[in-house]
C-alpha positions in Angstrom: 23.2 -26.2 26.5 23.4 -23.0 28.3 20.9 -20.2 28.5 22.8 -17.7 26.6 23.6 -20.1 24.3 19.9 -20.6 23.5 19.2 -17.5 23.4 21.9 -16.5 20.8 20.8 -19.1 18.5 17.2 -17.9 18.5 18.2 -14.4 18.0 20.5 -16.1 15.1 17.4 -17.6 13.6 15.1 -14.4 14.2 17.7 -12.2 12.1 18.0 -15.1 9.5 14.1 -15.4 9.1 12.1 -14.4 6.2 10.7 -11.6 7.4 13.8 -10.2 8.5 15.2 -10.7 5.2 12.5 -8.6 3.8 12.7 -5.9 6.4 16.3 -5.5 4.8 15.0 -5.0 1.5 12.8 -2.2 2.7 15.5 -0.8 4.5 18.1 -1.1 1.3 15.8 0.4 -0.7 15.1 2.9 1.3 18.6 3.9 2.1 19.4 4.0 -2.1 16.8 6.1 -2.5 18.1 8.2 0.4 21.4 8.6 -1.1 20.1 9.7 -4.2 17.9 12.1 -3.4 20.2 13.8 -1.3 22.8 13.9 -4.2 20.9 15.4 -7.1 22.8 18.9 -6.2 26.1 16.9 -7.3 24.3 15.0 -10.2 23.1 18.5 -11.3 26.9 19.9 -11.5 28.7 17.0 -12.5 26.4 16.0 -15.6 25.8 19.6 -16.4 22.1 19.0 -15.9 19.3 22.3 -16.5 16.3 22.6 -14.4 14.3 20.9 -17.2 16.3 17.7 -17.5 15.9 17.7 -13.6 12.3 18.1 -14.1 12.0 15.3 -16.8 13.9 13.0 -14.5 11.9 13.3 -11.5 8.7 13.2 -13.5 9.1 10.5 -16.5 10.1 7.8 -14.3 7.1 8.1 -12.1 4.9 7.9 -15.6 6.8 4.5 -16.6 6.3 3.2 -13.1 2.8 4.2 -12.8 2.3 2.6 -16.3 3.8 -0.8 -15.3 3.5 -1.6 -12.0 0.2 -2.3 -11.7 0.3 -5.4 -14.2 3.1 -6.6 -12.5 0.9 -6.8 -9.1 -1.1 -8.8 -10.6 1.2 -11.3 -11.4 3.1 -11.4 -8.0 -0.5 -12.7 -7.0 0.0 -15.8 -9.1 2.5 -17.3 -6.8 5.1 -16.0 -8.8 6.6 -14.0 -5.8 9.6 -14.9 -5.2 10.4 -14.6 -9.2 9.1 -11.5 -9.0 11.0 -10.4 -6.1 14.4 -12.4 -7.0 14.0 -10.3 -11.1 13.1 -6.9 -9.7 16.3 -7.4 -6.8 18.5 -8.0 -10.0 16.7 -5.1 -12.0 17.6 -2.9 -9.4 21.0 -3.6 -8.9 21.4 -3.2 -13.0 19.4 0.0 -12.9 21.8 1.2 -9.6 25.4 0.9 -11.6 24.2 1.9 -14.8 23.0 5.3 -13.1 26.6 5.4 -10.9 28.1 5.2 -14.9 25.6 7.3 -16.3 27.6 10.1 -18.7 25.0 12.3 -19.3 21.0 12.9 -19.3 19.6 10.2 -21.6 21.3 7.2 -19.9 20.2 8.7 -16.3 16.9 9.0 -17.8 16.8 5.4 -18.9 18.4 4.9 -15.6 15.6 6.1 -13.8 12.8 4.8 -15.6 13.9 0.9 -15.3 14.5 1.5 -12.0 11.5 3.1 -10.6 9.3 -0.2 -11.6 12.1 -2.3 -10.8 11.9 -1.0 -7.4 7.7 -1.9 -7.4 8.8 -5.4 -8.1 11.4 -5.3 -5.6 9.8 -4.0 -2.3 6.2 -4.0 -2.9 6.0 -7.5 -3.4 8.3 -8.1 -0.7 5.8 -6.1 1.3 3.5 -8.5 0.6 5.3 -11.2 1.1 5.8 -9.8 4.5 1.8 -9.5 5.6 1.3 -12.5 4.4 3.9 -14.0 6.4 2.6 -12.5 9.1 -1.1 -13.8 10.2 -2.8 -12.0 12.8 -0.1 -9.4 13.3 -0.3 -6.8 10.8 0.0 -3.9 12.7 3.2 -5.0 13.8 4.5 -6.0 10.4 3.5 -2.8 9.0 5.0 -1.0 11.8 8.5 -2.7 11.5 8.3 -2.4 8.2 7.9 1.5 8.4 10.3 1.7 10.6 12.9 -0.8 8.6 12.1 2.2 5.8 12.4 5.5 8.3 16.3 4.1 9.0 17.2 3.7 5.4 16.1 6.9 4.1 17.8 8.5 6.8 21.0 6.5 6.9 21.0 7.3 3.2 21.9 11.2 3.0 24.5 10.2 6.0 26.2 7.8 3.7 26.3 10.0 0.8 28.0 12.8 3.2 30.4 10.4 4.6 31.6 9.6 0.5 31.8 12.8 0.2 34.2 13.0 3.2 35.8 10.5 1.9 36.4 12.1 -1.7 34.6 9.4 -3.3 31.6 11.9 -4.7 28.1 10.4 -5.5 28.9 7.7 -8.2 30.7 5.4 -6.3 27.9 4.5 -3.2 25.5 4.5 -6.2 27.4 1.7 -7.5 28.1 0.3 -4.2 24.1 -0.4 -4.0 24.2 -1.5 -7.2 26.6 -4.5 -6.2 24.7 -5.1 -3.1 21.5 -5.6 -4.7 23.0 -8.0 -6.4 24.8 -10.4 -4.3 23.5 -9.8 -1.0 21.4 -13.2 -0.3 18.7 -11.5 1.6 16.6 -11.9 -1.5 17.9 -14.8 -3.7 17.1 -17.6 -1.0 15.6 -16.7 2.0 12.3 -14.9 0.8 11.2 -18.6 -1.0 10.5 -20.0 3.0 8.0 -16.6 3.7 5.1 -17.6 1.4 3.5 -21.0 3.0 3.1 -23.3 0.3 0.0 -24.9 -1.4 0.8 -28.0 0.6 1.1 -26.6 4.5 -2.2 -24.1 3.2 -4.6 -27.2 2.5 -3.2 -28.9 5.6 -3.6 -26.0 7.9 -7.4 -25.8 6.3 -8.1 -29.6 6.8 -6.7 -28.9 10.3 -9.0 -26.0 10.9 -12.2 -28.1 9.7 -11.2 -31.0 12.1 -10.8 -28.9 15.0 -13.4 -26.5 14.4 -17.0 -27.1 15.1 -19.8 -27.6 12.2 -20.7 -23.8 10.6 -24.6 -23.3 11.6 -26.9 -20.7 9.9 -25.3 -18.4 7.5 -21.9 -19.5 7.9 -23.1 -23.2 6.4 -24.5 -21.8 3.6 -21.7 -19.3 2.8 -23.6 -16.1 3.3 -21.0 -13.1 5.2 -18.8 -15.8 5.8 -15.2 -16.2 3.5 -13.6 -18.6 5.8 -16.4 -21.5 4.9 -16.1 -20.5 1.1 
């Protein structure tokens, strides 16, 4: 096998890894929250919308979100991530189209306020999925993943202005998320591979006391030291 060859397949596999995958759901994110930021002039007109009902809209959601999320960290530390992530991807993508359909200010409310936690489910615990995937290189994990964010919310006020180049107004790339939350693969399948399992953990710690030598002073009797725990 050729060189190039190689090296296409293992820049194949690095795009099809886990932790590429959840890069994308950072950047998707991202980019729909982008887009509709940058249309809430045209959600204003078209839905007849005063400055209260913006108000309410930017501000109730939050509430709910701050409200629920916090449980629901807790139980995507119970090795119910990929759930987690899988239900909020699905959540989001229900929350997207019913906002692109939305008539008027009580179903965007609704809209907004399943969404906002939705999202928490969605890329929060696919952020840490992502550090946890990546031992000993969290810097870089973080940093990619900032930067996976940085091109989404700017790519997402470009798409909106190329719909509305196109005629389509801001309803139709809403929806368009919506439909690509929901059958893009990126987090039905490929986030199960980025959490180790119980398994490869208790052999990677038998390994560790094998190769490792005996713990001496504090470290044998547990004081300071987690790893020995």
């Amino acid at each position: 096998m050729s060189r190039t060859s190689v090296n296409l397949q293992r820049r194949a596999a690095l795009i099809a890894s886990p932790a590429s995958l959840l890069l994308v759901i950072e950047f998707f994110d991202e980019l729909a929250f982008g887009l509709r930021e940058a249309a809430w002039p045209a959600i204003r007109t078209d839905l007849s919308l005063s400055y209260t009902q913006v108000g309410v809209l930017l501000a109730v959601p939050g509430i709910v979100s701050a409200v629920l999320e916090p449980p629901l960290a807790l139980f995507g530390d119970t090795g119910r991530r990929k759930a987690l992530i899988v239900t909020g991807g699905f959540l989001v993508a229900a929350t997207l189209l019913l906002s692109a359909g939305a008539p008027g200010f009580l179903w965007l409310l609704v809209a907004f306020s399943a969404l906002y936690p939705a999202s928490g489910m969605f890329v929060s615990t696919s952020q840490a999925a992502l550090m946890e995937a990546s031992p000993g290189d969290y810097d870089g994990a973080m940093a990619r993943w900032t930067l996976a964010g940085s091109v989404g919310v700017v790519a997402g006020p470009l798409a909106l202005a190329g719909a509305f180049a196109a005629g389509l107004g801001w309803r139709w790339p809403l929806a368009a998320m919506g439909v690509v939350a929901g059958v893009s693969p990126s987090w039905h399948g490929g986030t199960s591979r980025a959490r180790p399992s119980a398994r490869k953990k208790r052999r990677r710690w038998r390994n560790s006391r094998v190769s490792s030598p005996p713990p001496s002073g504090a470290a044998r009797r547990g004081d300071g030291c987690r790893c020995w725990r």
